[in-house]
BAFI-3210 file (N, C-alpha, C; in Angstrom, 3 decimals, decimal comma, padded with zeros to 6 digits):
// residues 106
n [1|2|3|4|5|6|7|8|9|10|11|12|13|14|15|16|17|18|19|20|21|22|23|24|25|26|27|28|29|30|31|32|33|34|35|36|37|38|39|40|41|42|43|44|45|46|47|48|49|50|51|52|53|54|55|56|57|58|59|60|61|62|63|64|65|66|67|68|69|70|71|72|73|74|75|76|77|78|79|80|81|82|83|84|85|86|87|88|89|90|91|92|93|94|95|96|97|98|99|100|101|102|103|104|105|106]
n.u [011,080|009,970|006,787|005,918|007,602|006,985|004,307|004,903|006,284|004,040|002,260|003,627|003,627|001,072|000,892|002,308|001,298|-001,218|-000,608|001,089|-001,345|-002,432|-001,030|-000,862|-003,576|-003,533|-001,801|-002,501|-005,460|-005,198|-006,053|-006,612|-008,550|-009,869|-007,547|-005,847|-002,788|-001,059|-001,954|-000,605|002,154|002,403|002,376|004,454|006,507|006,165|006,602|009,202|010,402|009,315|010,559|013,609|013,278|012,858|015,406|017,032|015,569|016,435|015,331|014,544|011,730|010,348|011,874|012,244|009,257|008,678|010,441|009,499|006,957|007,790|008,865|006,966|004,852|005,490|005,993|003,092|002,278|003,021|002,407|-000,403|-000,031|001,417|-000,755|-003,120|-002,306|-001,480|-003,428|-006,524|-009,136|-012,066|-012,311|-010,582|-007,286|-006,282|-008,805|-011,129|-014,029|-016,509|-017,047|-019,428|-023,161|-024,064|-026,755|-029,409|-030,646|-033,974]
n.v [-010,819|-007,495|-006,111|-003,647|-003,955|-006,532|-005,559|-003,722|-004,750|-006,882|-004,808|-003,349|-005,728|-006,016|-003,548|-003,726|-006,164|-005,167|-003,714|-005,258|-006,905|-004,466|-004,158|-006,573|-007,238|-004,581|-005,960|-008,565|-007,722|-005,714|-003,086|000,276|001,969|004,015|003,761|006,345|007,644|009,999|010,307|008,439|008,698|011,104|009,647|008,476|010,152|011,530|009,029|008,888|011,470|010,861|008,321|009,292|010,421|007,956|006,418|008,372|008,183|005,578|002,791|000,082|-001,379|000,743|001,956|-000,449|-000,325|002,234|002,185|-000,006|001,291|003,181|002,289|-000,055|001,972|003,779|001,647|001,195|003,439|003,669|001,256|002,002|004,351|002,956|000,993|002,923|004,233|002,120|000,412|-001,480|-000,036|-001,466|-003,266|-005,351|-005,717|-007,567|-009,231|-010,791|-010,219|-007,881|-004,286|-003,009|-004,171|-007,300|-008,089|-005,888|-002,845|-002,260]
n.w [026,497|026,853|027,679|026,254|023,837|022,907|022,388|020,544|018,361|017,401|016,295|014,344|012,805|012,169|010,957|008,576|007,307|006,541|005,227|002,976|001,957|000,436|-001,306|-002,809|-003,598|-005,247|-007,242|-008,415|-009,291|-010,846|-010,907|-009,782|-008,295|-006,463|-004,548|-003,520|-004,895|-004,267|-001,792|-000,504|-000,937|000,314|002,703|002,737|002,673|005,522|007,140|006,608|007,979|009,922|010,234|010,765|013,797|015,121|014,804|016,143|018,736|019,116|018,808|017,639|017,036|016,413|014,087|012,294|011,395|010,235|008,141|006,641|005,446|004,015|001,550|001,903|001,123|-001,084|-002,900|-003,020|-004,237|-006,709|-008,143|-008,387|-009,847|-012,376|-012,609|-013,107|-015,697|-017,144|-017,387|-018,203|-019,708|-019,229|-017,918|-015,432|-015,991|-018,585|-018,103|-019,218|-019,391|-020,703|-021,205|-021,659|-020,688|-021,807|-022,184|-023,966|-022,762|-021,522]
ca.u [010,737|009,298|005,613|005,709|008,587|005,977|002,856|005,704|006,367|002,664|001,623|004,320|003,056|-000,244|000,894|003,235|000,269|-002,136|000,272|001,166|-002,228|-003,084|000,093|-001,302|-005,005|-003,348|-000,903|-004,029|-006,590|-004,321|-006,828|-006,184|-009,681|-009,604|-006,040|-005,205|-001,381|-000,473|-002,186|000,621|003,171|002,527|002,657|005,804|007,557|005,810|006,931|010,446|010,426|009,157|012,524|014,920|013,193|013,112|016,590|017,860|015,434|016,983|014,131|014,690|010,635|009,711|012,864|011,559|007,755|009,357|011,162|008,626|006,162|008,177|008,957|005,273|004,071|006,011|005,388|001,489|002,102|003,736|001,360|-001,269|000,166|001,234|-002,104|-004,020|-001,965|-001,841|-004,791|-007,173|-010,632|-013,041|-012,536|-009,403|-006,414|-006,327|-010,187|-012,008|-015,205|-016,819|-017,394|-021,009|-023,915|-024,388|-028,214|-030,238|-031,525|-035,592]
ca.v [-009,597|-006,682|-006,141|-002,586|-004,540|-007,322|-004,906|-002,920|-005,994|-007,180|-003,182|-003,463|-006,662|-005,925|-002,503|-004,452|-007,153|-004,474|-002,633|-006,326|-006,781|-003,949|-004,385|-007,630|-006,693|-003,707|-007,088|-009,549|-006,922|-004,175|-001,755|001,141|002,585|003,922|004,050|007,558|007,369|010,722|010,046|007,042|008,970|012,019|009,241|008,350|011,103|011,721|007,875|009,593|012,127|009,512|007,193|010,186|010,709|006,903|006,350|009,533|007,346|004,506|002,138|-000,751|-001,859|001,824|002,038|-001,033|-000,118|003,219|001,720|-000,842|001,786|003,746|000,993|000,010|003,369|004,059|000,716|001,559|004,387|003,257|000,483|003,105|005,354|002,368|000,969|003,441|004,476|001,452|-000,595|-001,362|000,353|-002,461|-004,012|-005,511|-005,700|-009,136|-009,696|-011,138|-009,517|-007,072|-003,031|-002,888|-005,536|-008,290|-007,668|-004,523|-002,440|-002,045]
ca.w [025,795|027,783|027,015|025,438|022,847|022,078|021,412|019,514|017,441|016,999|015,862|013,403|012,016|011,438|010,297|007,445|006,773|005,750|003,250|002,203|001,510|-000,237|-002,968|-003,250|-003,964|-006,865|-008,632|-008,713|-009,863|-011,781|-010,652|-008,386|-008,133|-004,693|-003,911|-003,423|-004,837|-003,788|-000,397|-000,382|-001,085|001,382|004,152|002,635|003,245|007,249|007,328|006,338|009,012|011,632|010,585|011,431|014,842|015,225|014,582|017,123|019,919|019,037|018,914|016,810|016,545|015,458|013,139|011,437|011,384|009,551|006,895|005,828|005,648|003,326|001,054|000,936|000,385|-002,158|-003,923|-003,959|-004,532|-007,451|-008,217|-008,738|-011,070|-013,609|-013,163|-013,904|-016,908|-018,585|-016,669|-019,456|-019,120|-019,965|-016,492|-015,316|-017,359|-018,932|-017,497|-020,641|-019,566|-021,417|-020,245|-021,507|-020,143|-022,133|-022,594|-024,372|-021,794|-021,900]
c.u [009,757|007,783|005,105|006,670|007,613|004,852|003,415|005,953|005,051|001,900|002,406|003,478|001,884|-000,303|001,369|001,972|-000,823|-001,823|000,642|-000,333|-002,845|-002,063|-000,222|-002,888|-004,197|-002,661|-001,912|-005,031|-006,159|-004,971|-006,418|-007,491|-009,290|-008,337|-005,561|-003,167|-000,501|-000,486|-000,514|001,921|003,871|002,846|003,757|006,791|006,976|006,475|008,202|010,884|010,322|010,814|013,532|014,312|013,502|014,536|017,177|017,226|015,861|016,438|014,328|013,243|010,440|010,470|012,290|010,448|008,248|010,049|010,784|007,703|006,452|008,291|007,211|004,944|003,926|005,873|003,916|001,190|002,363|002,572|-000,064|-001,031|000,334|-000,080|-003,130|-003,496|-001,903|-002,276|-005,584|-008,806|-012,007|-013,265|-010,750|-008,236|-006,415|-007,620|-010,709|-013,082|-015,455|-017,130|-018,952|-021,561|-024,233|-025,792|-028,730|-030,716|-033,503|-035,880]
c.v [-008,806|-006,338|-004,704|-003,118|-005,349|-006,530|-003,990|-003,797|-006,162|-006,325|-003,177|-004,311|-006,987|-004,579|-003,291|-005,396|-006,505|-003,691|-003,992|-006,682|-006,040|-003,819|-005,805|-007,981|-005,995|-005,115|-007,902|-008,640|-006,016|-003,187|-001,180|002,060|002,716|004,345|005,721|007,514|009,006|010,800|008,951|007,617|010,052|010,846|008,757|009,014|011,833|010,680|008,129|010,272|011,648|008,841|008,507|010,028|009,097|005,932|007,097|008,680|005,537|003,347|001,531|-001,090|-000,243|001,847|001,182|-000,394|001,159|002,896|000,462|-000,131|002,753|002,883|000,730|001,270|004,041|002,391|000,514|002,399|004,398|002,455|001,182|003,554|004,426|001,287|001,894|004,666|003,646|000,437|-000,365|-000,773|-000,155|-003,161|-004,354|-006,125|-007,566|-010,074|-010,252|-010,858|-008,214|-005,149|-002,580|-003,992|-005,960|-008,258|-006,086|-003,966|-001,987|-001,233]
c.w [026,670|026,637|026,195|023,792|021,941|021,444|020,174|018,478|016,669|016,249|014,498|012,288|011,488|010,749|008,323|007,129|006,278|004,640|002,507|001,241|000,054|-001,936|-003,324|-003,907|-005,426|-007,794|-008,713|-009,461|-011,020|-011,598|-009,390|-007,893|-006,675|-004,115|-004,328|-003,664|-004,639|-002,397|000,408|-000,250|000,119|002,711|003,867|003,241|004,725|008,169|007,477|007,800|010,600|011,786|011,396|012,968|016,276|015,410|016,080|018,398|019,676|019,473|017,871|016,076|014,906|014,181|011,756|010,553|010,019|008,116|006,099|005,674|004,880|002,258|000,723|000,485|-000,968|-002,854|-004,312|-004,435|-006,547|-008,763|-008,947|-010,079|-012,169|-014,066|-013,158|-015,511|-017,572|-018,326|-018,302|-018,830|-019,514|-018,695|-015,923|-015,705|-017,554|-019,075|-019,251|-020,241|-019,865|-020,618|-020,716|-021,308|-021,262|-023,017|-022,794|-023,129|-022,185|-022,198]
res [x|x|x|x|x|x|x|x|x|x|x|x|x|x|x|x|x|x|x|x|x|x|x|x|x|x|x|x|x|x|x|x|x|x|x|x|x|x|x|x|x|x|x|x|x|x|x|x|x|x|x|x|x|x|x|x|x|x|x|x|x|x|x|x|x|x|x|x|x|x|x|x|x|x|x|x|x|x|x|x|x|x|x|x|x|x|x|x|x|x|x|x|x|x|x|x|x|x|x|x|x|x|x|x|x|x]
***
């Protein structure tokens, strides 16, 4: 494997392990605090525009990188919007802790 192929590989895979990540952070937590899900979505469709150009250079890594990157995007993007419509607002959905402290304040 020529060495622009491998760092093309390796770039991929830590591209894909940080969107894995972060759809794995929103299904454990149900919270999306933070996650910009229109932000997600706009790189969806740039992610979009990349595949076509990706495709015409006929570049298998980028092609990939492109179409897992759409795919995630759009699943946090996703992720987002139905948790924070029907996330519970007490803490995090299912959480059995309470949304006020425990103790009187002074």
């Amino acid at each position: 494997m020529k060495p622009h192929m491998l760092s093309g590989a390796l770039g991929t895979g830590i591209v894909v392990g940080g969107y894995i990540y972060q759809v794995a952070r929103l299904v454990r937590t149900h919270r999306a605090e933070g996650v910009s899900g229109m932000a997600y979505l706009l790189w969806a469709v740039a992610s979009g525009l990349l595949l076509v150009h990706a495709i015409d250079m006929q570049s298998v890594v980028f092609t990939v990188l492109m179409i897992s990157q759409i795919i995630c995007c759009v699943l946090i993007a996703a992720l987002a919007t139905i948790y924070r419509r029907f996330g519970s607002r007490g803490g995090a959905a299912g959480s059995m802790r309470t949304s006020a402290p425990d103790r009187p304040e002074l």
